[in-house]
N, C-alpha and C positions, 0 to 999 in steps of 0.2 A: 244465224243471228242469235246471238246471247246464250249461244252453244248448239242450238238446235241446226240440226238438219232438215228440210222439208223443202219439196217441190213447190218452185214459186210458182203463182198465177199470175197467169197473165190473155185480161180482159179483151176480148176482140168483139162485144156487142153487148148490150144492154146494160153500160158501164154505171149508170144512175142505180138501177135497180139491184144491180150485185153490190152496188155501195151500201145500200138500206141492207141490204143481207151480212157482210158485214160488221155493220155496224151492230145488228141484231146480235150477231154471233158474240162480240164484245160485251152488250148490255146482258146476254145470257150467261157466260161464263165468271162476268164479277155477280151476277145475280147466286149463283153458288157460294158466292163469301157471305152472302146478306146484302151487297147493297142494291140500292133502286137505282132508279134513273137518274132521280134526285142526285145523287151523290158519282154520277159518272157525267164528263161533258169530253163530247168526241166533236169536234168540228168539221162539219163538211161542209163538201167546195158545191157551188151551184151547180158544177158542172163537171161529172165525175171523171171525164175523160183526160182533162187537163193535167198536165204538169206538176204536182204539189203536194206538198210532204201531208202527213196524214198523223195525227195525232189523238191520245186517249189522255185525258186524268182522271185519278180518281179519290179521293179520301177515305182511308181506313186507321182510326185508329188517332185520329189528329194528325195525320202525316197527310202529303200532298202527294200520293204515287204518279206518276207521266211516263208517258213513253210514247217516241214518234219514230217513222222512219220516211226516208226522204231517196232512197235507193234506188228506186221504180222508174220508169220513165210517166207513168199515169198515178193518179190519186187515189184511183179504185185498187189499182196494183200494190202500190203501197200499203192501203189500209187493210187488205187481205192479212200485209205480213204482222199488222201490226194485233189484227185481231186474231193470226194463230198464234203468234209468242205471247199473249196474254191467256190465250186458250191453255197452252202448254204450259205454261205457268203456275195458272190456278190449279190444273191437274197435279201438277206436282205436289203444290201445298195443301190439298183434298188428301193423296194420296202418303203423305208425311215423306215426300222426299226432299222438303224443302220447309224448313221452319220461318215462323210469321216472321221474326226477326230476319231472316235472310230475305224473305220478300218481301219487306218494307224497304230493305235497305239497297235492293236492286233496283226497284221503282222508285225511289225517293228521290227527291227534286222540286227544288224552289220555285215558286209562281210564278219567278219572270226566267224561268229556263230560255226561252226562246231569244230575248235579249240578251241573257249573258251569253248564249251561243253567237249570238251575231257580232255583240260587242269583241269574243276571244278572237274570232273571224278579222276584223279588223284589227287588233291588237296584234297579228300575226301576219297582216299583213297579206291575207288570202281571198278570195271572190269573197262573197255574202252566200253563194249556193256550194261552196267547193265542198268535195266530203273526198278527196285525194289524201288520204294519210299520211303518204308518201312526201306528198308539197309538203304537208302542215307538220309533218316532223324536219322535214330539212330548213324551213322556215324559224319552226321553234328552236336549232340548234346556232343557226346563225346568228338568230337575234340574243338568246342565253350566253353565246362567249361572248358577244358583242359589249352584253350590260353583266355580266357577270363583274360580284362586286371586289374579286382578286386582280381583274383588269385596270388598267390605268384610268382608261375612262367610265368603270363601273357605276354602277347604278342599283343600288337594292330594291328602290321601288319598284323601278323599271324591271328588274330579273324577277322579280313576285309575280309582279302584271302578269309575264310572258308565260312563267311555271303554270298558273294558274289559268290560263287561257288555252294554253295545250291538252292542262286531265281535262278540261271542260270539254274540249272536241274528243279527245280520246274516250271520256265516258260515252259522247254521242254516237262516234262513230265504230264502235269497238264491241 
């Protein structure tokens, strides 16, 4: 994920508790940039065993940083990945192997990220959970000769919609 290498976890008891851990591990690694709590919101699920993508934002700088992943079969499993590539991240830019400028612009992401994924989801004509690259690129190729605006029956808006719906998964899932 996001170049990195690492042994995924994967929770077989005290899924609640490893979620808070975590979560900690997140709030600790941006706590190395300066910020607080304040300025981090991580959402969790009631119920950390379940199903469900797992997500961080955070503000630095006037930017909106995000990052989620949805990959896992559990919510604890996920938020593990999400708080080592953040882990690995911050190290990086501690470490000067990664300038603020490149780490703002890797996390950077608009407030209604989650909508406009859903929205490109449906624009492309795929599940609302699919993270199949494979579907979402053959999807996006059908539907771009489709409305492409050198076709008879083209469409500019429509072939924008579709360009623009595709990086949007491709950032997510890439």
């Amino acid at each position: 994920m996001k170049g990195y290498e690492f042994h995924a976890f994967i929770a077989k008891d005290s899924f609640d508790r490893r979620a808070i851990l975590f979560r900690n591990n997140i709030l600790e690694s941006l706590g190395k940039l300066g910020l607080t709590e304040d300025d981090i919101d991580i959402k969790m699920e009631a119920v950390a065993f379940k199903k469900a993508p797992a997500s961080a934002s955070w503000y630095i700088d006037g930017h909106n940083l995000y990052y989620s992943y949805n990959g896992a079969n559990k919510f604890v499993d996920n938020l593990f990945v999400v708080s080592k590539i953040i882990q690995l991240e911050v190290e990086s830019l501690i470490n000067s192997e990664k300038s603020n400028e490149d780490f703002i612009r890797d996390f950077s992401e608009e407030h209604d990220v989650q909508e406009r994924r859903k929205q490109a989801r449906e624009i492309l004509g795929v599940n609302y959970d699919s993270r199949d690259m494979e579907l979402i690129n053959k999807k996006y190729k059908d539907l771009a000769k489709e409305h492409h605006p050198d076709m008879p029956n083209g469409n500019l808006e429509k072939f924008k919609q579709i360009n623009n719906a595709h990086k949007t998964l491709k950032r997510e899932l890439e």
